[in-house]
C-alpha positions in Angstrom: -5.7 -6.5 -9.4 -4.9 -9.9 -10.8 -8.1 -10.5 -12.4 -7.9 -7.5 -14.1 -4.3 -8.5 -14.9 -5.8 -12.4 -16.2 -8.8 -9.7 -18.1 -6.1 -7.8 -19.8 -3.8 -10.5 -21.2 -6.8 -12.1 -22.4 -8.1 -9.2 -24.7 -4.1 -8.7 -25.7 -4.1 -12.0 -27.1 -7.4 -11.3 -28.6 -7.0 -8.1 -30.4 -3.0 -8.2 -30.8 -2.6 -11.8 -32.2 -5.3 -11.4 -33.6 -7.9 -14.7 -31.9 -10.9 -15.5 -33.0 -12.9 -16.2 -30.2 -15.4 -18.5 -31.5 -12.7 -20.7 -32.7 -10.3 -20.6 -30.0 -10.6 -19.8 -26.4 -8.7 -18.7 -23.4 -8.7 -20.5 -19.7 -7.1 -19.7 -16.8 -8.0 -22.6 -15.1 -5.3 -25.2 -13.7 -4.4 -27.5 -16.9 -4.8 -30.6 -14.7 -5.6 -33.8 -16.6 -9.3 -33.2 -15.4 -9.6 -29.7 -17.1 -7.6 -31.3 -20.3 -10.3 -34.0 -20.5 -13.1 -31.6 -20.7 -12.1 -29.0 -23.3 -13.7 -29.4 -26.6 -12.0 -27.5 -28.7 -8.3 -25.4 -29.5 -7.6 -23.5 -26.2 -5.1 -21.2 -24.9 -4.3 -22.1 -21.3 -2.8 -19.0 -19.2 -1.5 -20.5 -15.6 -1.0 -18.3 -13.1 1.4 -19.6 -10.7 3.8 -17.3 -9.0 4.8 -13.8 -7.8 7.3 -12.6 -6.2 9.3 -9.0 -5.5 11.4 -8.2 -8.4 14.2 -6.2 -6.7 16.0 -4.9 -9.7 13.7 -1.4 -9.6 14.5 -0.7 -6.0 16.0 2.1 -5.3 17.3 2.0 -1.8 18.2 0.0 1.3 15.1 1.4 3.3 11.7 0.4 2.5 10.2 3.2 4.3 9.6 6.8 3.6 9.7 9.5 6.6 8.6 12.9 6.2 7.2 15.8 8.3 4.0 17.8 7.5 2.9 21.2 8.3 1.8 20.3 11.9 4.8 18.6 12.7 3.7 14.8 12.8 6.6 12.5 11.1 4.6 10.0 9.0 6.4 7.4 8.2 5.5 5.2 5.2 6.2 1.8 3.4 7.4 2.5 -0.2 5.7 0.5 -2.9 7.1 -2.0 -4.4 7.0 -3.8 -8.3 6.7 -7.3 -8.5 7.0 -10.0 -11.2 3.4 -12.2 -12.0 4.5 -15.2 -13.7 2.3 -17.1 -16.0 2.5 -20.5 -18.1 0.7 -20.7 -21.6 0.3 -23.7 -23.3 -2.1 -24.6 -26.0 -4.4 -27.0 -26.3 -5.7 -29.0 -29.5 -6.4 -32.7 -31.0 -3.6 -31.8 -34.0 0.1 -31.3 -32.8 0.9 -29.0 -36.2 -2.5 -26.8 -34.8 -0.6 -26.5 -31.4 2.6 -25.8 -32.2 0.8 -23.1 -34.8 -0.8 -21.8 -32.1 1.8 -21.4 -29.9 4.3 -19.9 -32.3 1.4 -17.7 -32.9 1.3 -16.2 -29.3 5.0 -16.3 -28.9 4.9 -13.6 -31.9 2.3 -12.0 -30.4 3.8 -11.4 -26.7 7.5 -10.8 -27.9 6.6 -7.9 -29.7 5.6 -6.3 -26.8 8.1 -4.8 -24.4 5.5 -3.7 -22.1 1.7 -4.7 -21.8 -0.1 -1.6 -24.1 -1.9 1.2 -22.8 -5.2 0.6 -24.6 -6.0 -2.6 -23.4 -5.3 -2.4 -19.8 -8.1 -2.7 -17.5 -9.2 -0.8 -14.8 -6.8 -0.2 -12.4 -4.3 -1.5 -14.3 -4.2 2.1 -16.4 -3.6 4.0 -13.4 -0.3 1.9 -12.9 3.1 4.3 -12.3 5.1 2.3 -14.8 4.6 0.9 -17.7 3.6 -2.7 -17.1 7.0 -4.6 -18.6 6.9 -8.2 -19.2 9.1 -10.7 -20.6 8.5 -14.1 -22.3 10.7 -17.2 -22.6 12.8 -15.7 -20.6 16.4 -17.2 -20.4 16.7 -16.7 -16.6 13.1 -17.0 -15.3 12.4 -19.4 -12.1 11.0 -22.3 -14.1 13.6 -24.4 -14.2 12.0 -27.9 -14.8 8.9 -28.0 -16.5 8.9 -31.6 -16.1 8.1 -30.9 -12.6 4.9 -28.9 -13.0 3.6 -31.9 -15.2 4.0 -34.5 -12.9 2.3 -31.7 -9.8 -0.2 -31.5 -12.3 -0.5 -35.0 -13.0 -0.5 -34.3 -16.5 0.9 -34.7 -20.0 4.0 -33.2 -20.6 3.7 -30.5 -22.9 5.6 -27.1 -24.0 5.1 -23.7 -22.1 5.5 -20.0 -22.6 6.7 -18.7 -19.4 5.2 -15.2 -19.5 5.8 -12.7 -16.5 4.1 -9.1 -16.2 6.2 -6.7 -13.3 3.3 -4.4 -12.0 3.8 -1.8 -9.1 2.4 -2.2 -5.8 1.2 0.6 -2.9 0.9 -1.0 0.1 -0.8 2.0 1.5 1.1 2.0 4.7 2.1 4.3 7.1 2.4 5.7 11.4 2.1 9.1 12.1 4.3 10.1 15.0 3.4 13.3 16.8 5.8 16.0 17.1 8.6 16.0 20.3 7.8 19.6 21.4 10.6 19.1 24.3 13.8 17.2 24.8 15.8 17.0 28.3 18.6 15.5 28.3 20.7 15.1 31.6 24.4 13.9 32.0 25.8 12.8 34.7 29.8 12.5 35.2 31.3 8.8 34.7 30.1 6.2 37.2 31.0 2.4 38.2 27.3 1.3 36.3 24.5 2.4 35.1 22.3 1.9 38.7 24.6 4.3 40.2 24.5 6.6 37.3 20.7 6.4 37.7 20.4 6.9 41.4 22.9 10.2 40.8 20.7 12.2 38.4 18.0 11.1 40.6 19.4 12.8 43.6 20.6 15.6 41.9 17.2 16.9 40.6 16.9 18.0 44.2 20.0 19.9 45.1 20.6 23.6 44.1 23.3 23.3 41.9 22.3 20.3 40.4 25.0 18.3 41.4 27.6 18.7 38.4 24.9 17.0 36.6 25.0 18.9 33.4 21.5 19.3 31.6 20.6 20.0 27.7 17.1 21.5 27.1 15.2 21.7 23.8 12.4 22.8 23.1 10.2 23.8 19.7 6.7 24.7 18.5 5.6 26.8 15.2 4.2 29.8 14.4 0.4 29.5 12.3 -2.1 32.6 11.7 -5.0 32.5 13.6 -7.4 32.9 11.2 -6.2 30.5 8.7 -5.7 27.4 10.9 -2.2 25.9 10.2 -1.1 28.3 7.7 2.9 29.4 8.7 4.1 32.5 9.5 7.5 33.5 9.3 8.5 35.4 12.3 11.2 36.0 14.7 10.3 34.5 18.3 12.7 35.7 21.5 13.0 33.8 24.8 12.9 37.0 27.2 14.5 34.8 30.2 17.8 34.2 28.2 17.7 37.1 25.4 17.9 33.8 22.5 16.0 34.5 19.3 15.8 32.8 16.2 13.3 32.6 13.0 10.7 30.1 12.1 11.4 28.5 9.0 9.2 27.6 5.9 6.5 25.3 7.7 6.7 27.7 10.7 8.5 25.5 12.7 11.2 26.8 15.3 13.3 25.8 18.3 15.8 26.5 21.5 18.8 24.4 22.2 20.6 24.2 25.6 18.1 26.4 27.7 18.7 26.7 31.2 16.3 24.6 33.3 13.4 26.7 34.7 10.1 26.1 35.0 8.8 29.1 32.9 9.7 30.9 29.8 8.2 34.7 28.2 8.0 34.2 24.2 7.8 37.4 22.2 6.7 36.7 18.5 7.0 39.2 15.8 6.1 39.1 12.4 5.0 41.6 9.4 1.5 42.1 9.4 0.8 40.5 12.5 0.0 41.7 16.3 3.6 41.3 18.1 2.7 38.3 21.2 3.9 38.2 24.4 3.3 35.0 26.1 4.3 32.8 29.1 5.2 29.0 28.7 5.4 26.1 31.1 7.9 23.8 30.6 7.4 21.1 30.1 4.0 21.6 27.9 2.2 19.5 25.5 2.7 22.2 23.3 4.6 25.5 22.5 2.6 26.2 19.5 2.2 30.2 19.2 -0.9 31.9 17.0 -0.9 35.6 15.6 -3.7 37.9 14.5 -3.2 39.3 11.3 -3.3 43.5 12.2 -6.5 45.2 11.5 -6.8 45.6 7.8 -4.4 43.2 6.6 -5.6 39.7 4.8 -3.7 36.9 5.1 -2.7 34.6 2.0 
């Protein structure tokens, strides 16, 4: 990504100022004194020497995205970020009045710009989000004393264009969490701490009435066509044991809240064009996923 970045800001200069190539020429190389004793004629230096996030284009507290799919699975991913690529220029000849030409020249250049044009960008710079913005002599960049990057450099002291280019980011990052299918929640009545508490709802898995423990089932599956793998059906589904029904939604998904505890359920599934299911659960299973077969002579979309 940042060569093609260094590529594209080259050709800019090239085509946009415009630079003739056989007169001047661009480096990207560090403008130590070493490199400054070995050019032999005008150059355009382009330093690369920071990035950082640029936190002014995000959009909220979380840097991750959650959301469910068809199936179920919660996949959570990181959000990309933009961030600012900051670059000094300087330029490089035997004549001051040819430097400070040649800078004004690409000070012209770069400030007419807003945003780093859509022809010239290189590959995958033109499949970026958002335009690529930049900003040059910036009041409020983080080059505060160019003296300093002179003496690092161990070099002459000489005027800079700070140039920064904000470019987006995809990690490409993300966990896929499978579905909870069942959720058991017991609650016990106040204790003196949590081991007691512990050791009740232990105890009280094996008496009759439970114990005044009071228990909170859920449970949930969806509802797919069995010849399309995955596709949702909306149907009604009824828990037989407890005469509960309710209706899957868009993705097929549906659930029961505060079931009585019991080892077994009945499902009966319904649907429009479908063969009406009856079948028998264990709880807890892996899954309470239920599949229909479309009625003879009916094609499923």
């Amino acid at each position: 990504m940042i060569e093609s970045l260094d590529e594209t800001i080259k050709q800019f200069l090239i085509q946009k100022t415009p630079l003739n190539q056989a007169e001047v020429d661009i480096s990207f190389e560090v403008p130590n004194k070493e490199w400054s004793g070995s050019i032999s004629k005008p150059t355009i230096n382009i330093y690369f020497y920071d990035i950082r996030e640029n936190l002014n284009y995000s959009t909220s507290q979380s840097d991750w995205i959650i959301e469910r799919d068809a199936t179920g699975r919660l996949i959570k991913s990181k959000k990309g970020a933009r961030y600012d690529l900051s670059y000094l220029i300087t330029a490089w000849t035997i004549n001051i009045e040819d430097e400070h030409r040649l800078l004004w020249y690409i000070l012209s250049t770069l400030s007419r710009y807003e945003a780093l044009p859509q022809d010239i960008l290189e590959k995958p710079l033109d499949e970026q989000p958002y335009p690529m913005l930049t900003k040059v002599a910036h009041p409020e960049g983080i080059l505060r004393n160019v003296a300093d990057v002179w003496t690092a450099l161990d070099n002459q002291l000489k005027p800079v264009l700070p140039y920064v280019v904000t470019v987006f980011l995809d990690p490409q990052i993300s966990w896929e969490v499978k579905p909870v299918r069942s959720k058991f929640i017991r609650m016990s009545p106040p204790m003196d701490t949590l081991g007691a508490q512990q050791a009740f709802l232990k105890e009280s898995r094996a008496t009759p009435n439970g114990n005044g423990v009071t228990v909170v089932n859920q449970i949930g599956g969806y509802v797919t066509d069995a010849t399309n793998p995955g596709q949702p059906v909306k149907a009604e589904v009824i828990l037989l044991e407890q005469g509960l029904n309710t209706r899957t939604d868009d993705k097929g998904r549906f659930s029961f809240v505060n079931l009585v505890e019991r080892p077994r359920y009945t499902f009966i599934v319904v649907a429009p064009g479908y063969v009406t299911r009856r079948q028998e659960i264990t709880v807890p299973a892996a899954s309470y996923d239920i599949e229909l077969q479309p009625e003879a002579g009916v094609l499923s979309t």
